[in-house]
C-alpha positions in Angstrom: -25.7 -13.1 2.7 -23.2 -13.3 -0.6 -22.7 -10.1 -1.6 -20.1 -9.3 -5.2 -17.0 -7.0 -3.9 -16.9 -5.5 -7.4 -20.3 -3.5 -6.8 -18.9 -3.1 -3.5 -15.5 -1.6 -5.3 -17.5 0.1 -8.0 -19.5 1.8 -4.6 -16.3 2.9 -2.9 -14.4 4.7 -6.4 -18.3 6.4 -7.0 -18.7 8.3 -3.2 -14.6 8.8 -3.0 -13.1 6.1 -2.1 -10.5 3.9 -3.0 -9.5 0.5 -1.3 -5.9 -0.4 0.1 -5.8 -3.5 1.2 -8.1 -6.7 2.3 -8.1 -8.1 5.6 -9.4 -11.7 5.4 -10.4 -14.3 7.1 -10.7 -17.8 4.9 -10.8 -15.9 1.5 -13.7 -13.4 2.7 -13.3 -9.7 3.7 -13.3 -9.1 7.5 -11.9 -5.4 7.1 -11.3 -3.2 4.3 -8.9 -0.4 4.8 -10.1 2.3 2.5 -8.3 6.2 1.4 -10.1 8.7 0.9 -9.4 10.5 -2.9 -10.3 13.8 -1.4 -8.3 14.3 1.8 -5.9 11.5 2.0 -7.6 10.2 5.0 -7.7 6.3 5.7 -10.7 4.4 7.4 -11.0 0.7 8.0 -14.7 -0.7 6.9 -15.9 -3.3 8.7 -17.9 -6.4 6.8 -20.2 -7.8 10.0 -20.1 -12.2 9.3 -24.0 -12.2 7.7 -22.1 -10.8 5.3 -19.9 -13.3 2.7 -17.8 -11.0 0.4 -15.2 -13.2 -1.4 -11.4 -10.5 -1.5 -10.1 -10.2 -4.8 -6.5 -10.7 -5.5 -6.6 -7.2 -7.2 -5.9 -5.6 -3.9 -3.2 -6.9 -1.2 -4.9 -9.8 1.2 -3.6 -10.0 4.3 -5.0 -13.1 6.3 -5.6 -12.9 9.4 -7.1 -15.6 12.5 -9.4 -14.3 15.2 -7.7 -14.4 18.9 -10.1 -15.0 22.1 -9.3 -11.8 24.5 -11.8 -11.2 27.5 -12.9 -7.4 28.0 -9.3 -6.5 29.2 -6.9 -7.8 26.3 -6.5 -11.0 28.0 -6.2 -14.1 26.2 -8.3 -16.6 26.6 -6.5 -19.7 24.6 -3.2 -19.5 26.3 -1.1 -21.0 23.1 -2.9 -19.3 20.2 0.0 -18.9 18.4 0.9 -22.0 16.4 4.7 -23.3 16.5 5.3 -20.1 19.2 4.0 -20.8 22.6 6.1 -24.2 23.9 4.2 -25.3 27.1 7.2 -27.2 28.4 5.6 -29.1 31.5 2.9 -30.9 28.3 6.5 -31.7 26.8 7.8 -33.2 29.6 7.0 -36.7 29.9 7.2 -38.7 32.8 9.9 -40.8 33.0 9.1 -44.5 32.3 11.8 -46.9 33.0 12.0 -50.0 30.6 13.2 -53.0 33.0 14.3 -54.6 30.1 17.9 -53.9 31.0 19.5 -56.0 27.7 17.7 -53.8 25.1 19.0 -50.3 26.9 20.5 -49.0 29.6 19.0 -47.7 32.8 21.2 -44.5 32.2 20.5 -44.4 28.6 16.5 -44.5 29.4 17.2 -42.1 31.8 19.1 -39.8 30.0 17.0 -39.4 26.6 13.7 -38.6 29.0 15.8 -35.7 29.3 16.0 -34.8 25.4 13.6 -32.0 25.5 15.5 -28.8 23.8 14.3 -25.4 25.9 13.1 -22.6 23.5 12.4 -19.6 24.9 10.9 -16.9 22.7 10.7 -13.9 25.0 9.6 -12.0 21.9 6.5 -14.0 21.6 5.7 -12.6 25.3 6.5 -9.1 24.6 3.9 -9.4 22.0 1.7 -10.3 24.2 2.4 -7.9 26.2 2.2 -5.1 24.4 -1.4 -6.4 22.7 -2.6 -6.3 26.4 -1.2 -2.8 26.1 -3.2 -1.7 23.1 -6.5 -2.8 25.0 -6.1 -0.7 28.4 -5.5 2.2 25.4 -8.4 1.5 23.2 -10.5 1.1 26.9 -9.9 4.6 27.6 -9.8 5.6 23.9 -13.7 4.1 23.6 -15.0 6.8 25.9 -14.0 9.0 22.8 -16.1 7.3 20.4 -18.8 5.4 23.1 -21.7 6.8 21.5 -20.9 6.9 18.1 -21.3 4.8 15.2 -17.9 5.1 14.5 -15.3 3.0 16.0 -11.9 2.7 16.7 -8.8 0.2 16.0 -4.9 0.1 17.0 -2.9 -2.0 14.5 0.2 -2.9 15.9 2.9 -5.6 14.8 0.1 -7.3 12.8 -2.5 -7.2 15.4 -5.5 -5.5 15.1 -6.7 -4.7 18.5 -10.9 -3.5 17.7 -13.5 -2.2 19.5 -17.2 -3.8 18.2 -20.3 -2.0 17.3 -21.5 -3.0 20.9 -18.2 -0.9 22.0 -16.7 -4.5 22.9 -13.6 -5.7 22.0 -11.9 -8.2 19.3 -8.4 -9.3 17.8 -7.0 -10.7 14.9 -3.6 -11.5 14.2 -2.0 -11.4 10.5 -0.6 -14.8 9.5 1.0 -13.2 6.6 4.7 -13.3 7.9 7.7 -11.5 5.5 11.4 -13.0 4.9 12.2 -11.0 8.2 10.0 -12.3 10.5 7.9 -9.7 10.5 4.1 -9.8 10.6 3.4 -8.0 6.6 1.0 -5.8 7.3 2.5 -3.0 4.6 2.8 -0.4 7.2 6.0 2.0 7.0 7.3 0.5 10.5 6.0 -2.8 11.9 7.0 -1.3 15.1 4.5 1.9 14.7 1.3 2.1 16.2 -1.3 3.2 13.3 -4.9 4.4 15.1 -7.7 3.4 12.6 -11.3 4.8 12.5 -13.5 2.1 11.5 -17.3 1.3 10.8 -18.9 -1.3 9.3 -21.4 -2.1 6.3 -25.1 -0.9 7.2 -23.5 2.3 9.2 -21.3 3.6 6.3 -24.0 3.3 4.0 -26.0 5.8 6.3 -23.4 7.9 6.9 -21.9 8.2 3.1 -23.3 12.1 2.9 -21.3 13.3 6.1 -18.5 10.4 6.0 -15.5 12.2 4.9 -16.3 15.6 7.3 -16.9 12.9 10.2 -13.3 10.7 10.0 -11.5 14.6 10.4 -13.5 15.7 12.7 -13.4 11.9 14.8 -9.5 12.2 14.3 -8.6 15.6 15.0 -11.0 15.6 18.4 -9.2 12.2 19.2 -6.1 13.9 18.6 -6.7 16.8 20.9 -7.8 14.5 23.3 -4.6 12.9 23.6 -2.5 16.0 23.5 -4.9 17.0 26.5 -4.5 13.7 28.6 -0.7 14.2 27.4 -0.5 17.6 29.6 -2.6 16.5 32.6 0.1 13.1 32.3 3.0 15.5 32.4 1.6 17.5 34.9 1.2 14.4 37.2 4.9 13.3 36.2 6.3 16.9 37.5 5.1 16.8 40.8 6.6 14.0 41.8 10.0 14.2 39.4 12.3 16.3 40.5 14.0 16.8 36.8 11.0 18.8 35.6 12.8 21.1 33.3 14.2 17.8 31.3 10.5 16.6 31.1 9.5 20.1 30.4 11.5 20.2 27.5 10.9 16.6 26.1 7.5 17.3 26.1 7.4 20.8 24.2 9.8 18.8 21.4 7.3 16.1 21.2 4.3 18.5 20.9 6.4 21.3 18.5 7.1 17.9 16.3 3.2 17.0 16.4 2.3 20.8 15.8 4.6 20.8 12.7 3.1 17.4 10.9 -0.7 18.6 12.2 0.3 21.8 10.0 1.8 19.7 7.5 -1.2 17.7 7.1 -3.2 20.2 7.0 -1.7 21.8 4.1 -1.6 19.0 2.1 -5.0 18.4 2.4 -5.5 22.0 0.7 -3.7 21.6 -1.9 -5.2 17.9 -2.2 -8.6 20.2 -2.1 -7.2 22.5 -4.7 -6.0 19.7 -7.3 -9.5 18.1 -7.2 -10.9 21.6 -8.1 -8.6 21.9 -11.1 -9.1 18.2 -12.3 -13.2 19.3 -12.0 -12.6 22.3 -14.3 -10.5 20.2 -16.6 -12.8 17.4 -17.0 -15.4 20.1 -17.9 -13.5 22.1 -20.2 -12.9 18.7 -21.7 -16.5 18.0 -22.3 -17.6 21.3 -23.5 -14.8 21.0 -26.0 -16.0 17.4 -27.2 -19.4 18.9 -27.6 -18.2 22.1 -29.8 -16.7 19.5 -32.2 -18.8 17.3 -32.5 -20.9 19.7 -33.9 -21.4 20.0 -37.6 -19.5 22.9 -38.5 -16.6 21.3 -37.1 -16.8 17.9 -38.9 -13.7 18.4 -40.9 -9.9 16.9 -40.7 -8.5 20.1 -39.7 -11.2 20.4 -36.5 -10.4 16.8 -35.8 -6.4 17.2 -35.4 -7.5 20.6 -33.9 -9.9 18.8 -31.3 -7.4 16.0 -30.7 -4.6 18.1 -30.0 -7.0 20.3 -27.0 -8.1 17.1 -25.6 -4.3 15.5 -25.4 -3.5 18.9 -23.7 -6.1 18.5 -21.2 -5.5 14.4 -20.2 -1.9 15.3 -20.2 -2.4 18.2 -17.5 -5.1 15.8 -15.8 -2.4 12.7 -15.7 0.0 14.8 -14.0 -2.6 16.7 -12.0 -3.0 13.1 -10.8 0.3 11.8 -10.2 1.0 15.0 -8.0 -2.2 13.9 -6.0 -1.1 10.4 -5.5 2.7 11.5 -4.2 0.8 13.7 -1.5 -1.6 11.0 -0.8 1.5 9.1 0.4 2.6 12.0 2.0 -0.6 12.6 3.9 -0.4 8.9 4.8 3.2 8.9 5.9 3.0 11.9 8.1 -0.8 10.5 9.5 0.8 7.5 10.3 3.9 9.0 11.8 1.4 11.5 13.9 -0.6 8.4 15.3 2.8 6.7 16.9 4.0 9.7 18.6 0.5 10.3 20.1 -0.1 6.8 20.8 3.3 6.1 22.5 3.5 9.1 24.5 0.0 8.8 25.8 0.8 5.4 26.9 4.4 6.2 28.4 2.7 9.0 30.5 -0.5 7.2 31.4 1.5 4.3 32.5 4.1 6.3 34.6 1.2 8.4 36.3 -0.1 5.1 37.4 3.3 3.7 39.1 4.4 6.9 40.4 1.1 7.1 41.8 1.6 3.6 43.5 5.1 4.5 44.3 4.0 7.9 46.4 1.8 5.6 48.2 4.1 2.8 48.8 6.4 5.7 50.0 3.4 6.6 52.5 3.0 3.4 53.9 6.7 3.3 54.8 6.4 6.3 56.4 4.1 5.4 58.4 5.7 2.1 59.3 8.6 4.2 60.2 7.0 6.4 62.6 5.6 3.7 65.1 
């Protein structure tokens, strides 16, 4: 079903919204990351495939290719990743000898069977691995969001690691690469984690009264969520590691560090709340003084240079009113952004050691009791 992304645009800048950038998949919008003008907030909207919406080059396009995973973060093509993955055992022929000893020598033959350079890219499988990562998170994450219309999505190193409408899951991979190697996915760090709230076409149309009260509330539960699990983690971790004051005091930096941007943000959303009140009163003042001169009495040159004067004042305070909003818009981002890699890392630093200290207390039981008899 072809639908025009500039009714789509005009749609998002009427309810609030402006869009970042395009995620696309062969010229058509797969995900839209959108901000939100009033509280700085980000969201990622997701176009289902009935849908064809042609990206315009307005906006950044990143394009991405979709990536078979199986309900764990598994992938299911084992060389996805084109001019990457060298299956070396495919490369290595078997070796033919020609028996036509005056063209070439045996040793010759034998030696260029053998011209197969090695290339290891053990980043390639760190990717992987960590992608695998971002699943087991986003499995224990989806309980957050399971019956919600809402959904959730970790972009990491140009992956976007999603859970479906049917609370499945799916990955794409940006083929966008910079001069650095780096998958371009115009995030302040490709090395940070960014936790996106998404929801797709028919769902944000139903929710566009409540949408902007719903993404704070989804995030800030989500987040104190995570700083939950993050205590019951550490809790684990001290009863089994004997340096619990170091751990102790790791953890009250971390959460000190997330209290201060949570406060942070949360101010910057006021005065984000406050601008858009002033803009408002503006914008009206600016009208009712349009209407007083267009009156009659007032049709004169001295009321025009009069009126033109008031109405410069007021699209000069508006301009600036504007560029303050847009510099804390980034700011709300940067801090958002930085907030969402701290929890993300630490949750999955402490989930992951709960689990192998776990196994190693009960390794440690089983050699006890191997010991005893």
């Amino acid at each position: 079903m072809p639908l025009s992304f500039k009714k789509l645009e005009s749609f998002f800048s009427q309810v609030g919204f402006l869009v970042s950038r395009i995620f696309t998949v062969s010229t058509y919008c797969v995900y839209i990351e959108l901000l939100v003008v009033q509280t700085g907030d980000s969201c990622l909207f997701y176009i289902p495939s009935k849908y064809d919406i042609e990206a315009s080059n307005e906006y950044l396009n990143i394009p991405i290719v979709y990536i078979d995973i199986d309900d764990n973060g598994n992938f299911i093509k084992e060389n996805y990743i084109e001019g990457n993955s060298n299956n070396l055992y495919k490369q290595y022929t078997d070796i033919n000898i020609d028996l036509d000893f005056n063209n070439k020598s045996i040793i010759d033959q034998l030696e260029e069977n053998y011209n197969r350079p090695v290339n290891l890219d053990i980043s390639i499988e760190n990717e992987l691995q960590e992608v695998k990562e971002n699943f087991r998170q986003l499995k224990r994450l989806k309980l957050c969001v399971q019956n919600l219309k809402y959904k959730l999505c970790i972009i990491h190193k140009g992956y976007l690691c999603c859970i479906r409408r049917d609370n499945t899951y799916e990955c794409y991979k940006s083929t966008q690469v910079d001069n650095n190697n780096n998958n371009n996915n115009n995030d302040n760090d490709s090395n940070n984690s960014r936790l996106c709230i998404t929801i797709d076409l028919e769902n944000f149309f139903e929710k566009i009264n409540t949408i902007n009260n719903d993404l704070l509330i989804i995030r800030q539960e989500i987040t104190n969520i995570l700083n939950i699990n993050h205590n019951r983690h550490s809790n684990n971790l001290l009863k089994i590691i004997n340096y619990k004051l170091v751990i102790t005091d790791f953890m009250d930096k971390i959460l000190n560090k997330k209290t201060k941007l949570i406060n942070s943000i949360n101010l910057l959303e006021k005065m984000m709340i406050e601008i858009t009140s002033i803009i408002k009163k503006i914008n009206s003042n600016r009208e009712n003084t349009k209407y007083k001169y267009n009156q009659e009495k007032f049709q004169s040159y001295i009321y025009d240079s009069e009126k033109y004067n008031i109405l410069k004042k007021y699209d000069d305070d508006i301009k600036e009113l504007n560029i303050i909003r847009q510099e804390i818009v980034i700011l709300i981002i940067k801090m958002r952004g930085e907030l969402d890699d701290i929890s993300l890392k630490v949750d999955k630093i402490c989930f992951d050691n709960s689990v192998m200290l776990d196994l190693l207390i009960k390794n440690f039981e089983i050699l006890s009791n191997l010991s005893e008899n």
